[in-house]
PDB file of N, CA, C, O and CB in Angstrom:
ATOM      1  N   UNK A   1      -9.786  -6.620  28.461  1.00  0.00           N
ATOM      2  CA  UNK A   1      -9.657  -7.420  27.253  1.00  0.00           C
ATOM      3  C   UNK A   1     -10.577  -6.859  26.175  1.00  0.00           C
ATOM      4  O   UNK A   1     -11.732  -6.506  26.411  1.00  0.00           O
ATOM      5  CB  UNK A   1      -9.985  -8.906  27.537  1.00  0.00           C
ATOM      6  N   UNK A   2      -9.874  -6.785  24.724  1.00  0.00           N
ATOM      7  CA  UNK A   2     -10.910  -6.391  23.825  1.00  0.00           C
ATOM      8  C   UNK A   2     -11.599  -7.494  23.206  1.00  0.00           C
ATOM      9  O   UNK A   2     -10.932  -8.187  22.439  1.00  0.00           O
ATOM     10  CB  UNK A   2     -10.406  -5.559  22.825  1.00  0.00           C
ATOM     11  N   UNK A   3     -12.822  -7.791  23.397  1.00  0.00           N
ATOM     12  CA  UNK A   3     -13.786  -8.535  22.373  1.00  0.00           C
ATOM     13  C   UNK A   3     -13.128  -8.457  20.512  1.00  0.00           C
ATOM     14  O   UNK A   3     -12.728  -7.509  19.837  1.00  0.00           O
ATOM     15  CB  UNK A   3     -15.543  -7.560  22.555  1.00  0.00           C
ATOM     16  N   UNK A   4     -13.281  -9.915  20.217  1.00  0.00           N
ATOM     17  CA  UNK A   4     -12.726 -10.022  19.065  1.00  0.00           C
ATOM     18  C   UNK A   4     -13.924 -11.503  18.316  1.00  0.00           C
ATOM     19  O   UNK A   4     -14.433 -12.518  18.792  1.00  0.00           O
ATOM     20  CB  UNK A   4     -10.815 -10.327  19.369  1.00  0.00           C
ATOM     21  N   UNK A   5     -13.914 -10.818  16.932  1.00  0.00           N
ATOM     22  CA  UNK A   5     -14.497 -11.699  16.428  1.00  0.00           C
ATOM     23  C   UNK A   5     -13.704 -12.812  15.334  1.00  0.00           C
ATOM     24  O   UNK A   5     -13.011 -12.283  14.465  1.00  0.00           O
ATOM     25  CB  UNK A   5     -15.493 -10.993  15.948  1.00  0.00           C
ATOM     26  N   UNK A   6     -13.775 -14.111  15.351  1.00  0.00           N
ATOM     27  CA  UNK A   6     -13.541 -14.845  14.206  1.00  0.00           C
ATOM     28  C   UNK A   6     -14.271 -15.600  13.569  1.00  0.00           C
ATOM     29  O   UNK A   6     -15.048 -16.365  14.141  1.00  0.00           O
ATOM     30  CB  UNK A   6     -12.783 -15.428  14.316  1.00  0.00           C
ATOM     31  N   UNK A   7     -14.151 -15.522  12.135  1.00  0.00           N
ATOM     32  CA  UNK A   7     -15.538 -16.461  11.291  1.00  0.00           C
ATOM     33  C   UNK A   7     -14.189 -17.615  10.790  1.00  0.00           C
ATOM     34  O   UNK A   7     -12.966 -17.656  10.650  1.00  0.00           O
ATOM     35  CB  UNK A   7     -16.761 -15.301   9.412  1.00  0.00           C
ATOM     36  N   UNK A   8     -15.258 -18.341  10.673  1.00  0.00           N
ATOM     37  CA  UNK A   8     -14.855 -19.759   9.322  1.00  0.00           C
ATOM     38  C   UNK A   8     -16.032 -20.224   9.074  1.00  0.00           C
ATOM     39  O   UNK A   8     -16.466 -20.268   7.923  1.00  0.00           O
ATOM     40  CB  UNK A   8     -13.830 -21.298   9.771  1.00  0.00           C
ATOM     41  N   UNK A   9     -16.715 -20.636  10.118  1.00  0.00           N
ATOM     42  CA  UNK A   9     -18.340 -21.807   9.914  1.00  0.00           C
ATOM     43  C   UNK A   9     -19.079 -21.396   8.785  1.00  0.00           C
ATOM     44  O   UNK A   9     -18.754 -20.222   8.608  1.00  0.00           O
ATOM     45  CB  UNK A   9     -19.682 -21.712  11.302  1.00  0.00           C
ATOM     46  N   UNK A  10     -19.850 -21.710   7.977  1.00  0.00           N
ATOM     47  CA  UNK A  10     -20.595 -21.322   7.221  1.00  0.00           C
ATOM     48  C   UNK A  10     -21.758 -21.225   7.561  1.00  0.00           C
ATOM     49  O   UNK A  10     -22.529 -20.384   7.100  1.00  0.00           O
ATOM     50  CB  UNK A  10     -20.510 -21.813   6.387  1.00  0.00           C
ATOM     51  N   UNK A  11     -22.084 -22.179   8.525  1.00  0.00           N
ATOM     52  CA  UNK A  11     -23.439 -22.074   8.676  1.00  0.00           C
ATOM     53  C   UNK A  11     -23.608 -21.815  10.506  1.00  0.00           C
ATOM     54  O   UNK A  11     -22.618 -21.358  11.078  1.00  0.00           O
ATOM     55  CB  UNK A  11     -24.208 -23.583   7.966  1.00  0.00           C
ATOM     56  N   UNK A  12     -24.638 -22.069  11.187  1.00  0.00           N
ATOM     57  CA  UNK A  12     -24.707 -22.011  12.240  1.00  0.00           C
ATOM     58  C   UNK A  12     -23.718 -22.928  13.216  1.00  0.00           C
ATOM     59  O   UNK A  12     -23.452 -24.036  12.750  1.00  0.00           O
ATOM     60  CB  UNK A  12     -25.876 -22.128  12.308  1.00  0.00           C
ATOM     61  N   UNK A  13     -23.141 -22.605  14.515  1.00  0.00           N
ATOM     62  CA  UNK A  13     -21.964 -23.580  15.108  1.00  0.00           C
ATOM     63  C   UNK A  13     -22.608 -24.491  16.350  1.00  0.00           C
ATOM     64  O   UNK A  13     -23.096 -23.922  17.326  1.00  0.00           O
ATOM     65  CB  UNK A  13     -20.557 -22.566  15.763  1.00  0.00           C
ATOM     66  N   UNK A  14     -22.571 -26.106  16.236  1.00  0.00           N
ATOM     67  CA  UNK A  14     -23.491 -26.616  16.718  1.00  0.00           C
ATOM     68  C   UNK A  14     -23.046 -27.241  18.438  1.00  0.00           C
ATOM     69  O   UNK A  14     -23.602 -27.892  19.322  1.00  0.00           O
ATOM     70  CB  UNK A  14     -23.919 -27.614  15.594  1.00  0.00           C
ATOM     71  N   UNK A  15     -21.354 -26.394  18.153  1.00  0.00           N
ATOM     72  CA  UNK A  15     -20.606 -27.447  19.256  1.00  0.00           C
ATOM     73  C   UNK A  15     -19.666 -26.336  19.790  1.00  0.00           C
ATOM     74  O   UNK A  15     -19.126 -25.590  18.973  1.00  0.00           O
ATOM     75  CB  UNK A  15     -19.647 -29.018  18.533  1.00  0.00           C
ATOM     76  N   UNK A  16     -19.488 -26.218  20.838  1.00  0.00           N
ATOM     77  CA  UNK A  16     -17.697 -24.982  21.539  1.00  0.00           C
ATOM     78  C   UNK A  16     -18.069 -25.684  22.394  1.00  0.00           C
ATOM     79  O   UNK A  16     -19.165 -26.051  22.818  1.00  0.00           O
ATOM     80  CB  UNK A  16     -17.381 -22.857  21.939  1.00  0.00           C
ATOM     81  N   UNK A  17     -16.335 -25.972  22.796  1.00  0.00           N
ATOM     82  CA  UNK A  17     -15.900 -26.221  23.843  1.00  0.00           C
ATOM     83  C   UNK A  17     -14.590 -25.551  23.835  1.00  0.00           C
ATOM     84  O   UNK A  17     -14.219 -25.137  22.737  1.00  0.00           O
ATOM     85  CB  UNK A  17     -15.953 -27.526  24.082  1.00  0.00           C
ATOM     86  N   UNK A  18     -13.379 -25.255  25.420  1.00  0.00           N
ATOM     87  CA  UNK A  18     -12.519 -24.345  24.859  1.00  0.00           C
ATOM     88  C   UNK A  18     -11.842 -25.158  26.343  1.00  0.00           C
ATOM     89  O   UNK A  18     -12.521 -25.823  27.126  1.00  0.00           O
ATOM     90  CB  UNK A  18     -12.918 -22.424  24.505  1.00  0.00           C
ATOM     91  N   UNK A  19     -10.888 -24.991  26.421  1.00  0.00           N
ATOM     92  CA  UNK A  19      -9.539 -25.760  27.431  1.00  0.00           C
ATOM     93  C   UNK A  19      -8.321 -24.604  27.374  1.00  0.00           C
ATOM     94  O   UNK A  19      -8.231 -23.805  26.441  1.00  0.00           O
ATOM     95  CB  UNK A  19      -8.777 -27.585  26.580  1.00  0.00           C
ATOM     96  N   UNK A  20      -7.514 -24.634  28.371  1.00  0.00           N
ATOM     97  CA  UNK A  20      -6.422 -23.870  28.698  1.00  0.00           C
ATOM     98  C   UNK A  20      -5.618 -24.735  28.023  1.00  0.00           C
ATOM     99  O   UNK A  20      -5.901 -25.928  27.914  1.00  0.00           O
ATOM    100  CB  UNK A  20      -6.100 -23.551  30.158  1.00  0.00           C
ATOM    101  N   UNK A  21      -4.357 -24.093  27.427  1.00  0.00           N
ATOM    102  CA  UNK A  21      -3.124 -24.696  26.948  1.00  0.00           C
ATOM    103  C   UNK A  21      -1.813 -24.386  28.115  1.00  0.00           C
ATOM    104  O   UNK A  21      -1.143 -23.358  28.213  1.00  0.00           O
ATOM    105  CB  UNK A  21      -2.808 -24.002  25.362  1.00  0.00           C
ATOM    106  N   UNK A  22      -1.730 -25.557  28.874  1.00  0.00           N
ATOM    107  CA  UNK A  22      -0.448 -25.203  29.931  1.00  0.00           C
ATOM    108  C   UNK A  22       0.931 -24.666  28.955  1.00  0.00           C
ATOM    109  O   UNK A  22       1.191 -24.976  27.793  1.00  0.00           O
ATOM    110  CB  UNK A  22       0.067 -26.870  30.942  1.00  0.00           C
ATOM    111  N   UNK A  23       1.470 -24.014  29.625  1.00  0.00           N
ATOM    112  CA  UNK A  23       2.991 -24.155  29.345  1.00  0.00           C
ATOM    113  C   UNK A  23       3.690 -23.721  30.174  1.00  0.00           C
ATOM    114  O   UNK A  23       3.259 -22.718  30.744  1.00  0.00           O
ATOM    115  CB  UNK A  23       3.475 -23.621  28.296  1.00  0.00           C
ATOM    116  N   UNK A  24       5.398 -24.397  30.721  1.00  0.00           N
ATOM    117  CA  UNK A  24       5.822 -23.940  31.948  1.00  0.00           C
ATOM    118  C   UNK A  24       5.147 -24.159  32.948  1.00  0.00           C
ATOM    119  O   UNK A  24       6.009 -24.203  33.826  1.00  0.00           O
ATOM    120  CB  UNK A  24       6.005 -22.832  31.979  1.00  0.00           C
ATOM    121  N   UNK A  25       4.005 -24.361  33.522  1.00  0.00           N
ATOM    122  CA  UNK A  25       3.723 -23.729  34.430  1.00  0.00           C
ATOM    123  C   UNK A  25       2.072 -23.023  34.458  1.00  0.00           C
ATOM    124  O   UNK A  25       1.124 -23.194  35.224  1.00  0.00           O
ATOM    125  CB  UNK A  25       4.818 -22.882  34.438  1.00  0.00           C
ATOM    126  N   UNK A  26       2.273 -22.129  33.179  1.00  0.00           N
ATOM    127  CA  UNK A  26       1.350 -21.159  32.875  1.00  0.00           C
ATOM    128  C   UNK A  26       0.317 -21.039  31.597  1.00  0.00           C
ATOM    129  O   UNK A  26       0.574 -21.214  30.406  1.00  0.00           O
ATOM    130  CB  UNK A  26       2.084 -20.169  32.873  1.00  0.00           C
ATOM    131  N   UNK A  27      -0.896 -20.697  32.203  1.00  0.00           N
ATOM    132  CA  UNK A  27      -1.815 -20.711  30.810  1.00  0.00           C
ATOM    133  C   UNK A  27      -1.700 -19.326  30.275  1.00  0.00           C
ATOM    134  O   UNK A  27      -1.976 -18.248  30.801  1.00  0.00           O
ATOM    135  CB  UNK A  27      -3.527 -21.089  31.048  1.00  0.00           C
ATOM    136  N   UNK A  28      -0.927 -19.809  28.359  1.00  0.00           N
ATOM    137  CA  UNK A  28      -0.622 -18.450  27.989  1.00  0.00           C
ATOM    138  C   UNK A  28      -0.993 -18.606  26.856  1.00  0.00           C
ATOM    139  O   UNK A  28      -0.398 -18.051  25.932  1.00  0.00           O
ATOM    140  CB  UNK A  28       0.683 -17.876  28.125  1.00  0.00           C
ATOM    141  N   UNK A  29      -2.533 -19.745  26.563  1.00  0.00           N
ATOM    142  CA  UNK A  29      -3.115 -19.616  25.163  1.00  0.00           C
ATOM    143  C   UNK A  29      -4.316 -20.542  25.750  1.00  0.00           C
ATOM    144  O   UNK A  29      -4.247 -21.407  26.622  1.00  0.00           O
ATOM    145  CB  UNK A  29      -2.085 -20.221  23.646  1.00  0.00           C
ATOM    146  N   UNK A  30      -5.527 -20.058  24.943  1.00  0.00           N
ATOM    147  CA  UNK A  30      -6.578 -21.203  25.348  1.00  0.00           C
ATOM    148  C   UNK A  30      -7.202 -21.545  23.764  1.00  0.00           C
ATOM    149  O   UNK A  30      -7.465 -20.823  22.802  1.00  0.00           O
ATOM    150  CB  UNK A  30      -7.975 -20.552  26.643  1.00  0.00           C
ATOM    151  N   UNK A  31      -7.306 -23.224  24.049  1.00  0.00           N
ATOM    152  CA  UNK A  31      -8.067 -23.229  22.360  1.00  0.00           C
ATOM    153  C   UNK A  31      -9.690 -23.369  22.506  1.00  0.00           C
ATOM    154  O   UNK A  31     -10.429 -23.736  23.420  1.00  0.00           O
ATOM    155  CB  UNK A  31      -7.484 -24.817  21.262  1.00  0.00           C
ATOM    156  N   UNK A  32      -9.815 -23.076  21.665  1.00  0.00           N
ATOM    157  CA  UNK A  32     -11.771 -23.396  20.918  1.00  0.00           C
ATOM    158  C   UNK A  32     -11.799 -24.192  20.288  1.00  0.00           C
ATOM    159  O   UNK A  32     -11.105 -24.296  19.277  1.00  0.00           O
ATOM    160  CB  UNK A  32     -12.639 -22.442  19.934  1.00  0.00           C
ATOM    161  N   UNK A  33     -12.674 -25.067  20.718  1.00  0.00           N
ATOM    162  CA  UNK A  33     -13.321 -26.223  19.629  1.00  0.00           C
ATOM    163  C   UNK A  33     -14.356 -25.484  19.199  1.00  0.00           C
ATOM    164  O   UNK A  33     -15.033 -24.956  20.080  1.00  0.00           O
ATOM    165  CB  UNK A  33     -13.888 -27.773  20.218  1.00  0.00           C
ATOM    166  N   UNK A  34     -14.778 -25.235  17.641  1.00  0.00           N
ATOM    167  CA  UNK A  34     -15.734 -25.387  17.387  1.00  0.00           C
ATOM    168  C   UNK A  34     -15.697 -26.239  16.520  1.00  0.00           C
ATOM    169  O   UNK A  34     -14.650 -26.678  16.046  1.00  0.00           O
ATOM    170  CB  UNK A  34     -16.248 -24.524  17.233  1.00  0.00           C
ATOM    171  N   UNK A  35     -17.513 -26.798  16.000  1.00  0.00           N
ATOM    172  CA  UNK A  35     -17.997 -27.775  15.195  1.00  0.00           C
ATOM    173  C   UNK A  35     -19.172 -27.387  14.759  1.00  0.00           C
ATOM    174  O   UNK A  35     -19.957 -26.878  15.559  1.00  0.00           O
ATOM    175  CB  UNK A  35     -18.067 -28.968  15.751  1.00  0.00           C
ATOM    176  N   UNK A  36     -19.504 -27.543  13.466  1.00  0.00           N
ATOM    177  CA  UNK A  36     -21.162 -27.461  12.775  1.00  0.00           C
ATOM    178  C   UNK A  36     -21.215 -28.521  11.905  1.00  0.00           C
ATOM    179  O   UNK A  36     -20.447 -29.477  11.799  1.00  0.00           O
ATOM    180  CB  UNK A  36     -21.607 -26.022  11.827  1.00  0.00           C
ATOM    181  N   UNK A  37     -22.420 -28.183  11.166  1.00  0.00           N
ATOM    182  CA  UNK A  37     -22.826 -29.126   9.382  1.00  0.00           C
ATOM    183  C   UNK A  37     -21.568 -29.227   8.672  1.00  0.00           C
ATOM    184  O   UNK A  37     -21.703 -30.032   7.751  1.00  0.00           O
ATOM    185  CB  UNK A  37     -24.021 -28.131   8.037  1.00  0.00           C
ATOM    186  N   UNK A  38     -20.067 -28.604   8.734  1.00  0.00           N
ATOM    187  CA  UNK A  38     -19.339 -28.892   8.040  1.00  0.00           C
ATOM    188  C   UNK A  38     -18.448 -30.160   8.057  1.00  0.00           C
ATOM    189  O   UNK A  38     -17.694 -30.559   7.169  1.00  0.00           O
ATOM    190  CB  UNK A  38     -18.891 -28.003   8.025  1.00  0.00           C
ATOM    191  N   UNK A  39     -18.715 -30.719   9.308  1.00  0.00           N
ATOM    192  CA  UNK A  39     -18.235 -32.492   9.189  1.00  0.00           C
ATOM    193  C   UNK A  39     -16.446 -31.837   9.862  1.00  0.00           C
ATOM    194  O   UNK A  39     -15.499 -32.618   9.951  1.00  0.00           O
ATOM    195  CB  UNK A  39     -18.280 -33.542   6.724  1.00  0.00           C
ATOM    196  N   UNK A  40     -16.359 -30.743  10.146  1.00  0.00           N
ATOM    197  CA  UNK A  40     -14.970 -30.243  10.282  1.00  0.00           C
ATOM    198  C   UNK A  40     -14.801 -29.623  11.967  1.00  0.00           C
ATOM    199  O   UNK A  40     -15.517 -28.693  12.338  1.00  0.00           O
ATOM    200  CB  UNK A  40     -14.714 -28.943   8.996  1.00  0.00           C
ATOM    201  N   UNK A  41     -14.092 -30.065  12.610  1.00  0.00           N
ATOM    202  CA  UNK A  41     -14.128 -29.133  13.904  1.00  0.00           C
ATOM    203  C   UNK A  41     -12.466 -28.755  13.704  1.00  0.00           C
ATOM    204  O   UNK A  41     -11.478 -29.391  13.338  1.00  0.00           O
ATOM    205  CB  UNK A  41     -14.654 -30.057  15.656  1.00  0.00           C
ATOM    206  N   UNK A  42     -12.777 -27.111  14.235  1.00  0.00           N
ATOM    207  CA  UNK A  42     -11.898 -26.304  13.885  1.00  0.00           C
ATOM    208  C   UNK A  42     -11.196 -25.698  15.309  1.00  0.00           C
ATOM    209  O   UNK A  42     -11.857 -25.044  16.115  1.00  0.00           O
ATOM    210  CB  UNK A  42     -12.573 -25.299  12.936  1.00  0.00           C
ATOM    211  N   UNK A  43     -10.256 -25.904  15.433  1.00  0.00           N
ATOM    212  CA  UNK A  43      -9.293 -25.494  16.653  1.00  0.00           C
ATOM    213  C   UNK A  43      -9.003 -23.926  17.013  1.00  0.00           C
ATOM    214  O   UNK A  43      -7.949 -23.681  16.426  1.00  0.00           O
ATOM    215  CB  UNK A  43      -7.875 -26.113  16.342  1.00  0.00           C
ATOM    216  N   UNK A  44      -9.269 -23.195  17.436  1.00  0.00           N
ATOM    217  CA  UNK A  44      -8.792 -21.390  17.917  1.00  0.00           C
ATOM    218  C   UNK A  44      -7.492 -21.992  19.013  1.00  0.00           C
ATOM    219  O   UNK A  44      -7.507 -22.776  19.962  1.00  0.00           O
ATOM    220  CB  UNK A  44     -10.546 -20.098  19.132  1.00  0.00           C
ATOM    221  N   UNK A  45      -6.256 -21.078  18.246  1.00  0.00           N
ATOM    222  CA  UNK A  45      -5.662 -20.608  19.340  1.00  0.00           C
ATOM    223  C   UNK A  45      -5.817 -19.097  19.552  1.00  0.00           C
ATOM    224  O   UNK A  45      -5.780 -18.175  18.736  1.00  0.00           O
ATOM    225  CB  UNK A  45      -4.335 -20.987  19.282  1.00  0.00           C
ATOM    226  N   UNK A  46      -6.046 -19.107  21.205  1.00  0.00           N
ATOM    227  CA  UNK A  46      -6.725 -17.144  21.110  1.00  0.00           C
ATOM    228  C   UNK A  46      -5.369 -17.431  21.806  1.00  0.00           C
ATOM    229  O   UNK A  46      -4.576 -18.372  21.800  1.00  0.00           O
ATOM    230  CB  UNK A  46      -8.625 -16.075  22.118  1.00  0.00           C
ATOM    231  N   UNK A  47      -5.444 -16.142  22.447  1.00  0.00           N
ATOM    232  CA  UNK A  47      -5.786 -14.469  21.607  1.00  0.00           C
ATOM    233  C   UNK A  47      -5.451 -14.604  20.035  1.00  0.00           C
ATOM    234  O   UNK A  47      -6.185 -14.058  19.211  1.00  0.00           O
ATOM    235  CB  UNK A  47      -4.564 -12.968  22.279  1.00  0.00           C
ATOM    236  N   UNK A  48      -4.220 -15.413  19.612  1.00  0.00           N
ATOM    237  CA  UNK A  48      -3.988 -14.672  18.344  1.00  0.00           C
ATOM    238  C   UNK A  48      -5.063 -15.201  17.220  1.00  0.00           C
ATOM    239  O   UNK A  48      -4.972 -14.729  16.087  1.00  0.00           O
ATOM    240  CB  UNK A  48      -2.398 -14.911  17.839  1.00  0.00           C
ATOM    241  N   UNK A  49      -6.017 -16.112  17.494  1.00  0.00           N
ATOM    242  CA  UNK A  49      -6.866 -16.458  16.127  1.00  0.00           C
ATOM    243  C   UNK A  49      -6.468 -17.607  15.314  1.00  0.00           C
ATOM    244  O   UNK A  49      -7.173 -18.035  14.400  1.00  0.00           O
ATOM    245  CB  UNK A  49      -6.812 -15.315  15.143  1.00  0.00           C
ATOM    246  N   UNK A  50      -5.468 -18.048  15.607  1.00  0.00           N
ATOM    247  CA  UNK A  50      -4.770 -19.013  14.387  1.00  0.00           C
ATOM    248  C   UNK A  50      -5.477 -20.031  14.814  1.00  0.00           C
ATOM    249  O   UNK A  50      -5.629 -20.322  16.000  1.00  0.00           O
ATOM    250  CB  UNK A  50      -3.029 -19.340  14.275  1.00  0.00           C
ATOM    251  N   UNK A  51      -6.145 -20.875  13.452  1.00  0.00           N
ATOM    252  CA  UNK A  51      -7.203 -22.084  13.457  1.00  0.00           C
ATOM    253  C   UNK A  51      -6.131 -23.654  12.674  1.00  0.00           C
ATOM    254  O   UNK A  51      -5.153 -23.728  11.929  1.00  0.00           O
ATOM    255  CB  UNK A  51      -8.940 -21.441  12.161  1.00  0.00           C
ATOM    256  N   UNK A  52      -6.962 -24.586  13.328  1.00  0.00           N
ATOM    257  CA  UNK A  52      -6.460 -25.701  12.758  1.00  0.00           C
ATOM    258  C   UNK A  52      -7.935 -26.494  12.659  1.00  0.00           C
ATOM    259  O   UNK A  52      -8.977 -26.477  13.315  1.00  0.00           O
ATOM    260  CB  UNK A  52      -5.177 -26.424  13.678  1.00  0.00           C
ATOM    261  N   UNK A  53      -7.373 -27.296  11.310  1.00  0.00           N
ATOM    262  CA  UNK A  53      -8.647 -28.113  11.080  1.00  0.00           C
ATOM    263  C   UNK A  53      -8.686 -29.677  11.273  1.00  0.00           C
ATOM    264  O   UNK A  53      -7.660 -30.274  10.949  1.00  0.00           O
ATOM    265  CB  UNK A  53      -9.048 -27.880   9.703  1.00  0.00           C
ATOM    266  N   UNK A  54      -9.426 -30.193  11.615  1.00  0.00           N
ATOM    267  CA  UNK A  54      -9.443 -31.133  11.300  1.00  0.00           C
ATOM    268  C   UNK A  54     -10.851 -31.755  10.863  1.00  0.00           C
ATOM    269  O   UNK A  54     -11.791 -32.055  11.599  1.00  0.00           O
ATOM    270  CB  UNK A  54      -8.816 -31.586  12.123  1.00  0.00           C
ATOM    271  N   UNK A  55     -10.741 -31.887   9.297  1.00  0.00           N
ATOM    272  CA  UNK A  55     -12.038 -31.999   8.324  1.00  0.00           C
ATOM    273  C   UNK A  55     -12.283 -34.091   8.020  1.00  0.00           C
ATOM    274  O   UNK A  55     -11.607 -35.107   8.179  1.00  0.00           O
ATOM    275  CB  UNK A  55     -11.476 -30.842   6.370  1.00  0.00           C
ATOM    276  N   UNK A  56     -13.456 -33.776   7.599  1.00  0.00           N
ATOM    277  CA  UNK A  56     -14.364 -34.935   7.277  1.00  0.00           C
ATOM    278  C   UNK A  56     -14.256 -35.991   8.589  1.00  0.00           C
ATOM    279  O   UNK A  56     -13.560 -37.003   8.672  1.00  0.00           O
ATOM    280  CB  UNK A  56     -13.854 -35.697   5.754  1.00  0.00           C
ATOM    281  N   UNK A  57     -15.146 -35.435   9.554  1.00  0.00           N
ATOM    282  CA  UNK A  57     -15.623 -36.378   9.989  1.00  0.00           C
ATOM    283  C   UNK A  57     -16.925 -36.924   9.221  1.00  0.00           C
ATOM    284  O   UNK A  57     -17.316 -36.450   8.154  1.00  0.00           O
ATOM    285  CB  UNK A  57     -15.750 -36.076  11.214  1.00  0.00           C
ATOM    286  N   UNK A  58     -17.690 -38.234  10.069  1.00  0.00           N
ATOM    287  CA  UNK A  58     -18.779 -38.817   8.940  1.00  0.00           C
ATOM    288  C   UNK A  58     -19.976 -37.970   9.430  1.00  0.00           C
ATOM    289  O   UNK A  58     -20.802 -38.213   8.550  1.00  0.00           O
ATOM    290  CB  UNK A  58     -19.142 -40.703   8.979  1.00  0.00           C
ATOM    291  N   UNK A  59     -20.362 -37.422   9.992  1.00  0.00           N
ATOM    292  CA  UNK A  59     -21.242 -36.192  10.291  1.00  0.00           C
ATOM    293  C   UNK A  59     -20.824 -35.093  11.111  1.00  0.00           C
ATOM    294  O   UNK A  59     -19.771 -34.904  11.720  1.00  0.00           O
ATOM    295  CB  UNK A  59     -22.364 -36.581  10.881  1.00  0.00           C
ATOM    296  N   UNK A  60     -21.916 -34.374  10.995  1.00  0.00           N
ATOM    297  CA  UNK A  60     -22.212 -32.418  11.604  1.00  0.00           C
ATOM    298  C   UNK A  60     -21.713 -33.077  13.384  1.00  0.00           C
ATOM    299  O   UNK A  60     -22.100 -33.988  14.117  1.00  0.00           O
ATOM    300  CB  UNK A  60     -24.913 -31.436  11.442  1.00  0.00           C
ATOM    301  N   UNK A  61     -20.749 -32.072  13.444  1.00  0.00           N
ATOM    302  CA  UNK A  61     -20.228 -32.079  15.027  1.00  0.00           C
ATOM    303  C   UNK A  61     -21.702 -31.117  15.695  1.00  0.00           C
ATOM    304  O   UNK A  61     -22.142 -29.995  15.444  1.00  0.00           O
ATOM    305  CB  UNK A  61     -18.247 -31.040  15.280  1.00  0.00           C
ATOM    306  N   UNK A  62     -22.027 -31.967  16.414  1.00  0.00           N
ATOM    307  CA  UNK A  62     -23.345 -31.642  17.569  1.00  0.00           C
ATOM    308  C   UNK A  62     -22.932 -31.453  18.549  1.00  0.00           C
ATOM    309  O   UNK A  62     -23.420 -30.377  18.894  1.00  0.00           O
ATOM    310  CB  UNK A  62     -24.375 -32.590  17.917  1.00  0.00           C
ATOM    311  N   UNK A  63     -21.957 -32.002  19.714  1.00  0.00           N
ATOM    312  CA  UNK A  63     -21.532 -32.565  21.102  1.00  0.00           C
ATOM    313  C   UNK A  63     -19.606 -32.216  20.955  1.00  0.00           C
ATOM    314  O   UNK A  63     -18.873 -32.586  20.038  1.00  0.00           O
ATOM    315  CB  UNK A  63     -22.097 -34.670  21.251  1.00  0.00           C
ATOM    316  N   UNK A  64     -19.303 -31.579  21.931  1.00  0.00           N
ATOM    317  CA  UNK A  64     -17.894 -31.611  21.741  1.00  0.00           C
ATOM    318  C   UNK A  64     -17.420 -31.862  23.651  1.00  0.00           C
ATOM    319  O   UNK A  64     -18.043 -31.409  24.611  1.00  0.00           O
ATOM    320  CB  UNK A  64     -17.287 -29.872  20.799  1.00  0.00           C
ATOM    321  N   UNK A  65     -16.529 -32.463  23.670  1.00  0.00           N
ATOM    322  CA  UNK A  65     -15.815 -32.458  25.011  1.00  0.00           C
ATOM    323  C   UNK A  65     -14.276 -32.241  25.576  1.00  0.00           C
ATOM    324  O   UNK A  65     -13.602 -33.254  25.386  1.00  0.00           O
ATOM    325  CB  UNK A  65     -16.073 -33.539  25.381  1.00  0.00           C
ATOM    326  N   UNK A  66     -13.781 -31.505  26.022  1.00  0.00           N
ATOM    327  CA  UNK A  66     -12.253 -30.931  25.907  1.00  0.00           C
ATOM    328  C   UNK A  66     -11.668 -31.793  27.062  1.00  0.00           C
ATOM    329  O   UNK A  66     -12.064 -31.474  28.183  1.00  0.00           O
ATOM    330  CB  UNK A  66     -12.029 -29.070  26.181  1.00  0.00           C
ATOM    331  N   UNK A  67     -11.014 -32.570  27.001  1.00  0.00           N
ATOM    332  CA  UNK A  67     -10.229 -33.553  28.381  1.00  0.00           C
ATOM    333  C   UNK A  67      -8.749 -33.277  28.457  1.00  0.00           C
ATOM    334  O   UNK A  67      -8.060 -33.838  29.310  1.00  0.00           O
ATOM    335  CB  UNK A  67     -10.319 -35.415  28.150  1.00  0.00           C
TER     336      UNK A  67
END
């Protein structure tokens, strides 16, 4: 596997957590939670990178948990 980098955070990231995405059967995407000071935790689908947001919470994501 090649190491790959992605930015969005602006500042330091205070929260990852990351879960398999089933399908069929098979895990053939895993997402990333991350969270910082931006009140926003931001979704990775890897490999390909594509992010989803979901912005303004009422504070900086500290603690994240993937169920």
């Amino acid at each position: 596997a090649t190491p790959s980098t992605f930015h969005w955070h602006a500042g330091p990231v205070l929260c990852l957590e990351w879960a398999p995405v089933p399908t069929h059967g098979t895990v053939d995407a895993v997402h990333l939670y991350s969270g910082g000071r931006e009140c926003t935790l931001v979704v990775w689908e890897l490999p390909v990178g594509k992010r989803t947001y979901l912005p303004r919470f009422p504070a900086p994501l500290v603690s994240l948990k993937a169920c």
